[in-house]
C-alpha positions as a Markdown table, in Angstrom:
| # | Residue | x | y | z |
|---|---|---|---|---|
| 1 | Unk | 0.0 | 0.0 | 0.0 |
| 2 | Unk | 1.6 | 3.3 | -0.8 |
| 3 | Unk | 2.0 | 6.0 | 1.6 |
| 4 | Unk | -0.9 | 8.1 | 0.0 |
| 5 | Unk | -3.7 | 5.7 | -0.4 |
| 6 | Unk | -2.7 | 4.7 | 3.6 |
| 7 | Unk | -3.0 | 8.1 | 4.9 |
| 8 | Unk | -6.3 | 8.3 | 2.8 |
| 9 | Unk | -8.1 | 5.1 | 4.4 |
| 10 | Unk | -6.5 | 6.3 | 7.3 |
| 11 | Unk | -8.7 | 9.8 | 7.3 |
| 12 | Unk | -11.3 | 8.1 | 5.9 |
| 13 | Unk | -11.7 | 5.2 | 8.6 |
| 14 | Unk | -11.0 | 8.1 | 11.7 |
| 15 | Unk | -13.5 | 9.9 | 10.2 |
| 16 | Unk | -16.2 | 7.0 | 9.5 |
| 17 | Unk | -15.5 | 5.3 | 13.1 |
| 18 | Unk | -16.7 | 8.6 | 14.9 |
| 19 | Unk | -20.4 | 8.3 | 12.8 |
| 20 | Unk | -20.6 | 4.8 | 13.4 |
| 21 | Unk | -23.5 | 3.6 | 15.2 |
| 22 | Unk | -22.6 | -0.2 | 15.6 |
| 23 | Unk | -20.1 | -1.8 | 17.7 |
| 24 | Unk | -19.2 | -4.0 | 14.3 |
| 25 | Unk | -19.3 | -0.7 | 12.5 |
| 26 | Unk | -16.5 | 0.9 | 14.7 |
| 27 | Unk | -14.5 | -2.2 | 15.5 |
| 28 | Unk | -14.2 | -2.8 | 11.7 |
| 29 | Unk | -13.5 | 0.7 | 11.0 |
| 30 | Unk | -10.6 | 0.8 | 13.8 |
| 31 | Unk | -8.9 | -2.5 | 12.3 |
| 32 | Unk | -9.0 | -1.1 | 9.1 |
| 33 | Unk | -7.2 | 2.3 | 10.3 |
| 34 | Unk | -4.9 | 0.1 | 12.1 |
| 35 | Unk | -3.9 | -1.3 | 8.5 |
| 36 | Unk | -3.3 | 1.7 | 7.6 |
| 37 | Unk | -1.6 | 3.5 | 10.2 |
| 38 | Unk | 1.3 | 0.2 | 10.5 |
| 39 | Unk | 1.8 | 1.2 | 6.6 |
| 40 | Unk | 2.2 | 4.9 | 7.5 |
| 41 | Unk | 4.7 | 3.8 | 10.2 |
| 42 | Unk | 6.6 | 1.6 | 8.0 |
| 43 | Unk | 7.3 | 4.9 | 5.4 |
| 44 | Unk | 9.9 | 7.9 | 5.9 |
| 45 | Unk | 8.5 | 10.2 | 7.9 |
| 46 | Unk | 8.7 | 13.5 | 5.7 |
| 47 | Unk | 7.0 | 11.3 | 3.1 |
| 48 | Unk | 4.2 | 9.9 | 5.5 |
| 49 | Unk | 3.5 | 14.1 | 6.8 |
| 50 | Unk | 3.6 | 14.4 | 3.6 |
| 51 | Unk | 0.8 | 12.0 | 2.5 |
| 52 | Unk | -1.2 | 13.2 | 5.4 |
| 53 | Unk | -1.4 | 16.9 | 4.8 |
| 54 | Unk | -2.5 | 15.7 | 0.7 |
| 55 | Unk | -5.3 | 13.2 | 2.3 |
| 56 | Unk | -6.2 | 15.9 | 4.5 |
| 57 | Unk | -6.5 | 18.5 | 1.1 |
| 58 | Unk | -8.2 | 16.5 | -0.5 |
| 59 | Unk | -11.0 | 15.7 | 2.3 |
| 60 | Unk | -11.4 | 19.4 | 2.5 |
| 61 | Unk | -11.8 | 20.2 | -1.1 |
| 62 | Unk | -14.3 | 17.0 | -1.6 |
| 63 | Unk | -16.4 | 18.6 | 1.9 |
| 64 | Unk | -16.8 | 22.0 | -0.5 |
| 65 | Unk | -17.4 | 20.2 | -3.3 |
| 66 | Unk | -20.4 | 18.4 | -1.4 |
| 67 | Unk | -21.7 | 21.5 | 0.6 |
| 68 | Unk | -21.5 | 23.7 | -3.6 |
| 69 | Unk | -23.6 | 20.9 | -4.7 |
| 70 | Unk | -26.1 | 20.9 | -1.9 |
| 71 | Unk | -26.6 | 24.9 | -2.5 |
């Protein structure tokens, strides 16, 4: 998995673990950003900051996206 798609499903699983409404829902969701966080260890550090701040960019501009469409 490369640093990038890691820091993604990373975000993504944080961020979908704190809507969950199960216990299955947020016990899947934490393995899964487990996954992705022992890949993001694995990586160089500037490289893994630097795959976070991107994931995090591009969460943003897809929120804004969402609430232009809503309008």
């Amino acid at each position: 998995m490369d640093l990038r798609t890691a820091a993604t499903i990373e975000l993504a699983a944080s961020d979908a673990n704190q809507e969950a409404t199960s216990v299955g829902e947020r016990a899947a969701l934490t393995r899964l950003e487990a996954v992705a966080a022992r890949a993001l260890n694995a990586g160089d550090p500037d490289q893994v900051r630097e795959a976070q701040s991107l994931a995090r960019m591009e969460r943003t501009y897809r929120q804004h996206e969402l609430r232009l469409a809503n309008r």
